[in-house]
C-alpha positions as CSV (number, residue, x, y, z in Angstrom):
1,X,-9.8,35.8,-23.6
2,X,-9.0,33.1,-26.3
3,X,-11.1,30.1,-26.1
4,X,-10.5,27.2,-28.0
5,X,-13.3,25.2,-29.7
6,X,-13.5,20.9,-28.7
7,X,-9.8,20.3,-28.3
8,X,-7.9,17.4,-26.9
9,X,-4.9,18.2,-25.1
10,X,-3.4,15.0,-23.8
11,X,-0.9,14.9,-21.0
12,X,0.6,11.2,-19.7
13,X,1.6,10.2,-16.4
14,X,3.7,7.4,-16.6
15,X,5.8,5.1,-13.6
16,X,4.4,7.1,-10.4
17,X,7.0,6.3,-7.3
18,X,6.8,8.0,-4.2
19,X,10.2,8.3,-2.1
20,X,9.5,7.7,1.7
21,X,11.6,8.7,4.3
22,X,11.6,5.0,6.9
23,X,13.1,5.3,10.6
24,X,16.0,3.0,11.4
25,X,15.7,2.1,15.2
26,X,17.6,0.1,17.6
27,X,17.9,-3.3,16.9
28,X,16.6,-5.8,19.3
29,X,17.6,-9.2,20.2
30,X,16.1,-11.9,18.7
31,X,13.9,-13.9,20.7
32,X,13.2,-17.6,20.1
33,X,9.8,-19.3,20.7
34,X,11.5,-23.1,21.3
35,X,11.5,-23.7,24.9
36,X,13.9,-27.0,25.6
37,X,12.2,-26.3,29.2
38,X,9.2,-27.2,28.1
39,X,7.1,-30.6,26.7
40,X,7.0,-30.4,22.6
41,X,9.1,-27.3,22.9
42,X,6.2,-25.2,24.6
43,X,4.2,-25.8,21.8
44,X,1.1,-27.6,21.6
45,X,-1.0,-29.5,18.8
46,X,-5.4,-29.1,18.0
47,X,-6.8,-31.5,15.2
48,X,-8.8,-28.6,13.7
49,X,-11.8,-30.4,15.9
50,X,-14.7,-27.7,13.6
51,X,-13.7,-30.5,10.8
52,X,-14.3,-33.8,12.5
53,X,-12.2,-36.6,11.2
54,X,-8.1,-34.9,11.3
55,X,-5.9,-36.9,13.7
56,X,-1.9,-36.3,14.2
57,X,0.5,-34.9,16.8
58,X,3.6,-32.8,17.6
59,X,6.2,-34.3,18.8
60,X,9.8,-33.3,19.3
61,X,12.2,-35.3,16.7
62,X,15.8,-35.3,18.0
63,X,16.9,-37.4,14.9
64,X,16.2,-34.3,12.2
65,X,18.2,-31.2,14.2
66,X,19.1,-28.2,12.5
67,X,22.1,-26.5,13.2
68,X,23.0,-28.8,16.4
69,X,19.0,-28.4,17.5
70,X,16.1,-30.8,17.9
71,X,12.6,-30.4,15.9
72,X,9.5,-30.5,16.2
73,X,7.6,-33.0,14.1
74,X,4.0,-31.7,13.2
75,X,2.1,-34.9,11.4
76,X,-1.3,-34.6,10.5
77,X,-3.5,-37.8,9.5
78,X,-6.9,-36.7,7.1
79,X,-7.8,-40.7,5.9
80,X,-10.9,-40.2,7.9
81,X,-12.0,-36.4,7.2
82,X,-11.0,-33.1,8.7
83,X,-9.6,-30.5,7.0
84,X,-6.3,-29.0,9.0
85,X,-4.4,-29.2,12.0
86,X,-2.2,-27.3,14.0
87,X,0.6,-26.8,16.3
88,X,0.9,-23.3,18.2
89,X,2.8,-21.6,21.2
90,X,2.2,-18.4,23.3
91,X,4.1,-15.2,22.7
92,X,4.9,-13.1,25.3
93,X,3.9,-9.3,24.8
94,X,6.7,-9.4,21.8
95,X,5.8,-7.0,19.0
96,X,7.2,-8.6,15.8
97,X,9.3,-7.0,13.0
98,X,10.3,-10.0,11.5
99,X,9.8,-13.8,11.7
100,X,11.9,-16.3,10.7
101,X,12.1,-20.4,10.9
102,X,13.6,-23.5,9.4
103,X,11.0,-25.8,7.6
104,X,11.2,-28.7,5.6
105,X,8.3,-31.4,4.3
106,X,8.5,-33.7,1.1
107,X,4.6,-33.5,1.5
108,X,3.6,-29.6,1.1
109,X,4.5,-26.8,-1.0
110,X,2.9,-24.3,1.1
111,X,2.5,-23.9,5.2
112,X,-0.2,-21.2,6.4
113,X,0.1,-19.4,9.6
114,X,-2.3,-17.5,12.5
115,X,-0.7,-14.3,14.5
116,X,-3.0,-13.1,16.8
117,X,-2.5,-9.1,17.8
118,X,-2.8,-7.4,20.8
119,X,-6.5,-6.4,19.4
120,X,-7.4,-10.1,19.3
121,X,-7.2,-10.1,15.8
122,X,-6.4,-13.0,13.5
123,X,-4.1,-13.0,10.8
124,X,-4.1,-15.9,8.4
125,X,-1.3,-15.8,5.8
126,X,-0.6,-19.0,3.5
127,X,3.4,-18.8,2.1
128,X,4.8,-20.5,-0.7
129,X,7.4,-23.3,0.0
130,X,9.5,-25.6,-0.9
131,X,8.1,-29.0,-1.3
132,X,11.7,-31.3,-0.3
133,X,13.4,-33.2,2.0
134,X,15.8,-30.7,2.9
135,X,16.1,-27.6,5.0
136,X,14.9,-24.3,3.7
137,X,14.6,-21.3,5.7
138,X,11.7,-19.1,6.1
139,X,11.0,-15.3,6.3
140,X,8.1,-13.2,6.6
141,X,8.8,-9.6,7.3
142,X,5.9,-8.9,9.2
143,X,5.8,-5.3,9.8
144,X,6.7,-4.4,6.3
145,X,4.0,-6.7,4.8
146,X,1.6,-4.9,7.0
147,X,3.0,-1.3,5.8
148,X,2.4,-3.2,2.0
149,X,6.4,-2.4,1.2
150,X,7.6,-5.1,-1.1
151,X,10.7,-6.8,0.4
152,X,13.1,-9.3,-1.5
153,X,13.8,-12.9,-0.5
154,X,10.9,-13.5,1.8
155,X,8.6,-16.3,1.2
156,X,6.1,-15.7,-1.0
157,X,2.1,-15.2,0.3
158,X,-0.2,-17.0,-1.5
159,X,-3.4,-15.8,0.5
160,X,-4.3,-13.3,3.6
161,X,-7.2,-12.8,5.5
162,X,-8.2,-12.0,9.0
163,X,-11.3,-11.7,11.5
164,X,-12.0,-10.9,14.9
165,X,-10.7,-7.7,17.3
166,X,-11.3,-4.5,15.2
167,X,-11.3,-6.5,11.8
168,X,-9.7,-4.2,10.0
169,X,-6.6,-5.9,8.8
170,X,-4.2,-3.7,10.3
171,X,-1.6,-5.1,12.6
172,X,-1.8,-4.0,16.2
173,X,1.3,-5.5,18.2
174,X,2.6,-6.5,20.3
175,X,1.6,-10.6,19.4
176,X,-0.1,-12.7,21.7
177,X,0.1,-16.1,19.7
178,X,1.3,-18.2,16.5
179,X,0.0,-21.0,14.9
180,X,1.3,-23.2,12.4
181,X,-1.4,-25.1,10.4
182,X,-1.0,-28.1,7.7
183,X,-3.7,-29.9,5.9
184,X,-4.2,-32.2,3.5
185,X,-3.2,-32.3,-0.6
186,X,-4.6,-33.4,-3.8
187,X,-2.4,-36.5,-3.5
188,X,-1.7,-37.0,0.4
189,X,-3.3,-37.8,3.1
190,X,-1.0,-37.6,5.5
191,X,1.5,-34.9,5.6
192,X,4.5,-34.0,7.5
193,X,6.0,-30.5,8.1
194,X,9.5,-30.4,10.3
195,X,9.9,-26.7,11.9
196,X,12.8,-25.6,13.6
197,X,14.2,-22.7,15.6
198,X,11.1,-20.4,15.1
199,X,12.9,-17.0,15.6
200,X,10.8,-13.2,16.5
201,X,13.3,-10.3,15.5
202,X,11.5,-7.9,17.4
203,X,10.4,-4.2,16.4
204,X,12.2,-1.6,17.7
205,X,11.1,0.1,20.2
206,X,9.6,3.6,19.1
207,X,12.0,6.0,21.6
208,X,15.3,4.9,20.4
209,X,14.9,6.5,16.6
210,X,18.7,6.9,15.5
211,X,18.4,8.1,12.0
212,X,16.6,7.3,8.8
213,X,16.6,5.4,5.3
214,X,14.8,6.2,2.2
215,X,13.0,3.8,0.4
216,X,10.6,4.0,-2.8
217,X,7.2,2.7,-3.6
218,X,5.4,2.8,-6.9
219,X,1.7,3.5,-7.0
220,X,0.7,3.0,-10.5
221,X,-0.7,-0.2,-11.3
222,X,-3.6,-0.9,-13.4
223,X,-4.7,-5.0,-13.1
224,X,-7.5,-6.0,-15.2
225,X,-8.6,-2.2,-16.6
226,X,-8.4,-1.2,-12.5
227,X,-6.8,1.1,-10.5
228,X,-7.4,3.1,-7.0
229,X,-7.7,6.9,-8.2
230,X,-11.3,8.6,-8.5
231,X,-12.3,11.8,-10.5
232,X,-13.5,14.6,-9.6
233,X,-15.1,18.0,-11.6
234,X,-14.9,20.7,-9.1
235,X,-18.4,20.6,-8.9
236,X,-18.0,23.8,-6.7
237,X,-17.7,26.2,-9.8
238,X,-20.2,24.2,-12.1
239,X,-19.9,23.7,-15.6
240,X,-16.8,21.4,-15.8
241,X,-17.0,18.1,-17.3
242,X,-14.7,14.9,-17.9
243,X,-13.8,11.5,-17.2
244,X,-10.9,9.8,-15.6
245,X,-10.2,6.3,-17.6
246,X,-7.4,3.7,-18.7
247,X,-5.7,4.7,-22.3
248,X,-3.8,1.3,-23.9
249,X,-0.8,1.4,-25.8
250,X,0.7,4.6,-23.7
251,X,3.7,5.0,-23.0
252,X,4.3,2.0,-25.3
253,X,2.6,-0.8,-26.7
254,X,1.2,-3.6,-24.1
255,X,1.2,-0.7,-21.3
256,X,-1.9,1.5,-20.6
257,X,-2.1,4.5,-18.4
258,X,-5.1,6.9,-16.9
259,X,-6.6,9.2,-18.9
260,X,-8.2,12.3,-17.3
261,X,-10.4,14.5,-19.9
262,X,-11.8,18.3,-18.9
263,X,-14.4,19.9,-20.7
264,X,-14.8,23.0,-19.8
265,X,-17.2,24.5,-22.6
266,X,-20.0,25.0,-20.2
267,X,-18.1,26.6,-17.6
268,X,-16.3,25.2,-14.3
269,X,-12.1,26.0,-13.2
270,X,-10.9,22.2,-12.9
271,X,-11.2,18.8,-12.8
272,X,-8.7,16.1,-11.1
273,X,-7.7,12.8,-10.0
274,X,-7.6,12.1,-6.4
275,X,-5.4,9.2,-4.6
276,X,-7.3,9.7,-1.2
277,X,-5.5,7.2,1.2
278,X,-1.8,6.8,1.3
279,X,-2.4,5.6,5.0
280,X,-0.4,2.3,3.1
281,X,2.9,3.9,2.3
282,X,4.4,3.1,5.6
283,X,6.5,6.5,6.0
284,X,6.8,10.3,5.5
285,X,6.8,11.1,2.3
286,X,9.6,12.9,0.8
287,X,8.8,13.3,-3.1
288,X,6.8,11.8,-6.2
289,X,8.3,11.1,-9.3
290,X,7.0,10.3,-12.4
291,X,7.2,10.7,-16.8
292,X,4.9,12.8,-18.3
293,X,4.3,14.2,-22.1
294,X,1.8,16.7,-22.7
295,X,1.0,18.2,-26.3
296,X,-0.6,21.8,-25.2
297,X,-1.1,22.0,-21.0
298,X,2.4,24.0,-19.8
299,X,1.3,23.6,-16.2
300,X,-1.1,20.8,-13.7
301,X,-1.9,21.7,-10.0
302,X,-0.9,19.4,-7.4
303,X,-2.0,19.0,-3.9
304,X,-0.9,17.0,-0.9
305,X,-3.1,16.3,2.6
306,X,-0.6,15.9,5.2
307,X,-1.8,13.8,8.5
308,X,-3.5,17.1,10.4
309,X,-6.3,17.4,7.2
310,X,-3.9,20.2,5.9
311,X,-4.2,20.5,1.8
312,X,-1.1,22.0,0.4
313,X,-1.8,23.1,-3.5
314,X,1.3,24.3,-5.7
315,X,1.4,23.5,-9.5
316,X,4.2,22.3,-11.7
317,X,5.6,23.4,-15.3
318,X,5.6,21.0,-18.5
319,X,6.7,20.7,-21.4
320,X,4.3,21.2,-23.9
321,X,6.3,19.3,-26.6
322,X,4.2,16.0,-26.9
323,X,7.4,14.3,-25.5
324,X,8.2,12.2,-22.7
325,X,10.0,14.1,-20.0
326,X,10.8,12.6,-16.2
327,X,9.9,15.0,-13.4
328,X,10.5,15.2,-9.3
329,X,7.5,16.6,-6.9
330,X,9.2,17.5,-3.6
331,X,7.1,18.1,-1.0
332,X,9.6,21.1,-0.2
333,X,8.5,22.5,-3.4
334,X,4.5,22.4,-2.5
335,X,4.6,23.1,1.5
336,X,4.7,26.7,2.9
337,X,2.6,28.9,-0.3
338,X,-1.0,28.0,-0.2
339,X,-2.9,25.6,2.1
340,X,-6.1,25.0,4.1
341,X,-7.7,22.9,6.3
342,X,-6.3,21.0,9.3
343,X,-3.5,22.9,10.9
344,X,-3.6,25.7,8.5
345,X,-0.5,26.6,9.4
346,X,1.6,26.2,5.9
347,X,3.9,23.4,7.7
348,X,4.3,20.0,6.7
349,X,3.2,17.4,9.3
350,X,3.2,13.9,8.3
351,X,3.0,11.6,7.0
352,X,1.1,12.0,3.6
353,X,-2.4,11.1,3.9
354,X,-3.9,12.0,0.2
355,X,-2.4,13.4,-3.2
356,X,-4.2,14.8,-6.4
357,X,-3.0,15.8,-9.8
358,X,-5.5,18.8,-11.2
359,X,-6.1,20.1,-14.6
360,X,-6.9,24.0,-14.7
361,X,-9.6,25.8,-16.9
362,X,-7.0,28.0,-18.1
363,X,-3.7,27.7,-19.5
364,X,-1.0,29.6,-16.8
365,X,1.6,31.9,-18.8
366,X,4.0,31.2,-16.2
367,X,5.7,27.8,-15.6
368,X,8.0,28.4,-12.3
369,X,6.8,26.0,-9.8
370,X,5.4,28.7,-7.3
371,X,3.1,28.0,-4.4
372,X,0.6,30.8,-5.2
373,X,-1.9,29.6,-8.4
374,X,-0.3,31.7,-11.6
375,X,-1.9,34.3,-13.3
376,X,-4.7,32.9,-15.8
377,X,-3.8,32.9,-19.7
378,X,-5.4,30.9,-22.3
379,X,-8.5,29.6,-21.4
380,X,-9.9,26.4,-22.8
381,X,-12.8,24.5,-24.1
382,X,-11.7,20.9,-24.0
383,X,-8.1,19.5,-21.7
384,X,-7.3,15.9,-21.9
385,X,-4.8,14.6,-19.4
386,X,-3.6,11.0,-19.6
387,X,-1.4,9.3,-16.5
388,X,0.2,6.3,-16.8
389,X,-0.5,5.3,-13.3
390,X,-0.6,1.7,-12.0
391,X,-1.8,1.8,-8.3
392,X,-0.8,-1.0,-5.7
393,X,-4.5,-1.3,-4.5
394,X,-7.1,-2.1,-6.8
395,X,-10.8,-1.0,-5.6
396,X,-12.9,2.0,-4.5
397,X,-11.2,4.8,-2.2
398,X,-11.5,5.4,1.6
399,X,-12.4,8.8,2.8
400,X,-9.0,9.5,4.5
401,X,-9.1,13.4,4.7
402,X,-11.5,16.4,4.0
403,X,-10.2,18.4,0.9
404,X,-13.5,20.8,1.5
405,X,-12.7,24.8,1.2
406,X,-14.3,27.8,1.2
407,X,-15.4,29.1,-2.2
408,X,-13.6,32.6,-2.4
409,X,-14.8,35.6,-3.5
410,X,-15.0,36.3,-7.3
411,X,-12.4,39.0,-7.4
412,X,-10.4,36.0,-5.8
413,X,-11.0,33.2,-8.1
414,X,-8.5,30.5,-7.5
415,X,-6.8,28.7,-10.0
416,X,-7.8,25.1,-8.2
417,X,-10.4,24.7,-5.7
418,X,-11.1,21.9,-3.1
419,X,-13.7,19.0,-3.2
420,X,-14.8,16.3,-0.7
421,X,-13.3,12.8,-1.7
422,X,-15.2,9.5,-1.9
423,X,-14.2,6.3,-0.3
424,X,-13.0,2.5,-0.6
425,X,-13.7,-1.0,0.2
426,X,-10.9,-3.1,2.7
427,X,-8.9,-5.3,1.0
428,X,-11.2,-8.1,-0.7
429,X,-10.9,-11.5,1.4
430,X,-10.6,-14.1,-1.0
């Protein structure tokens, strides 16, 4: 067996999307939460009373309509203290997809708003608006914020956080209430917000799935030196050392990418990076695609934890030219050769719940992408792999599915082995 002595052998990872396969349901009608039946619309007003000192009212203000309609008028008075008030209305078991409003205030340039869930949960999100006299229209996708899938031409969030019910800043519909809350500027001390036809375009409901949409989702940010994918040395066959850690200037100057360095000198089959929750995607996945460029390494393991526990492990050829070169991880190409845990049955059931990239001891002489681990080759001392990958969510890693397996026997040896995963923080209320 040829070993090398202390060598580097860089590989990049560079613009990680996944592809995620979305359900299109049944529309529903919209449903409108303005009540001409009832007093202020059906909406009522609070002065924030935890603040003492905030006076105002809601009243509705048949001289600024919209589209043929009447408003309501939300003023709130802070010359003697307080620090918000409110106007709110009840919503009837209606699980919301998207929400949507007329607004309009030459006093703020941003509105915050409280859904409460099912789960008695309270959502606080402060948008971005438009500080002017005229009519603007608002839109906050609520379900896709939730499943953390960007969405053009909604109004942007300057600030979420939430307590009560399971606190765990999840959305669990259908909603029981909105509130919209105002409070006072740098300059003003009084301020006036105008909302109109305050509009719930429902979710679908889950039984009437009609067909399906596929939409992508990158997961390779690094903010600040930070990103959400932990290392690992396969501590199961000891000896393997390394590092996982952010490389500047790759692919190109004023970008930076992960680094993940194997030393396998004193022994060990592996090492990896690990993505353990992908609970955010908000779909099936359906393939991962990403550049690479590796100098020596002509194939890296990869493994996917679908949502029984089940690891699926395949690897992948490169080209070991120090180029860049674009490649496409179906999960067609890893499901069905070797997999363990949860169902154990070699079948896909999703949707994705983890994903790691693994660098071998050994060099494989074969490159077809196969699901059984190729046959060893080259063995090396010292493997440097570098990814350019910028994740959406910055912090530690949630354990979101066991990646434990047997160690097999030594005339069995595989090419990867499993490890147990570490886990995360929630997302950091500011």
């Amino acid at each position: 067996m040829n070993r090398k002595s202390a060598l580097s052998v860089p590989l990049f990872l560079f613009a990680l999307f996944v592809a995620l396969i979305l359900p299109v349901r049944a529309a529903s009608a919209p449903v409108s939460l303005m009540q001409p039946e009832k007093a202020n619309l059906g909406w009522i007003f609070d002065n924030g009373q935890e603040f003492k000192g905030a006076t105002g009212q809601v009243v509705v203000d048949p001289a600024r309509k919209h589209d043929g309609q009447d408003s309501l008028h939300l003023t709130g008075d802070f010359n003697n203290g307080g620090a918000y008030v409110r106007t709110g209305t009840q919503i009837d078991g209606v699980d919301i997809r998207e929400l949507t409003m007329w607004l309009k205030s030459p006093d703020l340039d941003h509105v915050t708003m409280r859904i409460i869930d099912s789960a008695g949960q309270c959502h606080q999100i402060n948008f971005k608006i438009q500080q002017q006299d005229d009519w603007q229209k608002f839109s906050f996708p609520l379900q896709q914020f939730f499943a953390k899938t960007e969405v053009e031409g909604a109004n942007p969030v300057n600030k979420y956080e939430s307590w009560g019910g399971p606190a765990d800043q999840k959305w669990h519909g259908p909603a029981k209430s909105i509130d919209i809350i105002v409070g006072p500027t740098e300059t003003k001390k009084v301020v006036n917000l105008w909302v109109n036809n305050v509009t719930i375009l429902p979710a679908a409901p889950e039984a009437v799935s009609t067909s399906t949409i596929i939409t992508s989702q990158r997961l390779d940010e690094i903010i600040d030196g930070q990103h959400d994918w932990t290392f690992d040395n396969g501590e199961e066959f000891p000896g393997a050392k390394g590092a996982l850690t952010v490389a500047q200037d790759q692919p190109a100057a004023g970008q930076s990418c992960l680094q993940l360095a194997g030393d396998f000198s004193g022994g060990g089959n592996y090492v990896q990076m690990l993505k353990n929750d992908l609970s955010d995607l908000g779909g099936d996945l359906q393939q991962i695609r990403f550049s690479y460029k590796t100098a020596h390494l002509t194939s890296v393991g990869v493994r996917l934890i679908d949502s029984s526990g089940q690891c699926h492990q395949a690897h992948f050829p490169t080209v070991a030219d120090g180029q860049w070169h674009d490649y496409v991880l179906k999960v067609s190409d890893v499901v069905g050769g070797e997999h363990w845990g949860g169902a154990n049955d070699g079948k896909w059931h999703g949707p994705a719940k983890g994903f790691a990239m693994l660098m071998p001891s050994f060099l494989p002489t074969s490159t077809p992408m196969s699901s059984r681990p190729p046959s060893p080759g080259r063995r090396v001392s010292k493997v440097t792999l570098r990814a350019a990958l910028r994740s959406r969510r910055v912090g530690p890693l949630r354990a979101a599915f066991p990646l434990t397996r047997p160690r097999p026997s030594r005339a069995k040896t595989p090419f990867f082995s499993a490890v147990r995963p570490t886990s995360p923080s929630s997302l950091a209320r500011r």
